[in-house]
Phi, psi and omega in degrees: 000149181301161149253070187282124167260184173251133176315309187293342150313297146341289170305296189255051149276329201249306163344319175302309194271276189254120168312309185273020181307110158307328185305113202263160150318311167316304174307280223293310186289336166279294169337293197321283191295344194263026185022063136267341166245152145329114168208157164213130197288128182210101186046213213263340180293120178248123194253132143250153199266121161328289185304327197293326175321312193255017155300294209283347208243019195223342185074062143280159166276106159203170184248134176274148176283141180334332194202154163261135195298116166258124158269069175271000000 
């Protein structure tokens, strides 16, 4: 099962893990719009998948869908 997060959830599961980390919310929300990660739009609210995130941020190999799920 996914792990859909909240950007801000997100960011800091990975504060959790490195302290010293750079990786902001902005970045996450760009990953997010540029569909390099897994995400779904729900009104104004942007949901991301954890793992893909951190798929992308380790340079694994995954496949993303064709189109991303928008909700309104």
């Amino acid at each position: 099962m996914a792990r859909i997060r909240t950007i801000a959830e997100a960011c800091n599961m990975i504060k959790q893990e490195d302290n010293g980390t750079s990786l902001s919310e902005f970045l996450i929300r760009k990953l997010a719009l540029q569909k390099k990660i897994r995400s779904i739009k729900t009104g104004t609210k942007l949901l991301v998948d954890y793992d893909s995130l951190m798929a992308y941020l380790s340079s694994k190999k995954y496949e993303l869908p064709n189109e991303q799920l928008v909700i309104d």
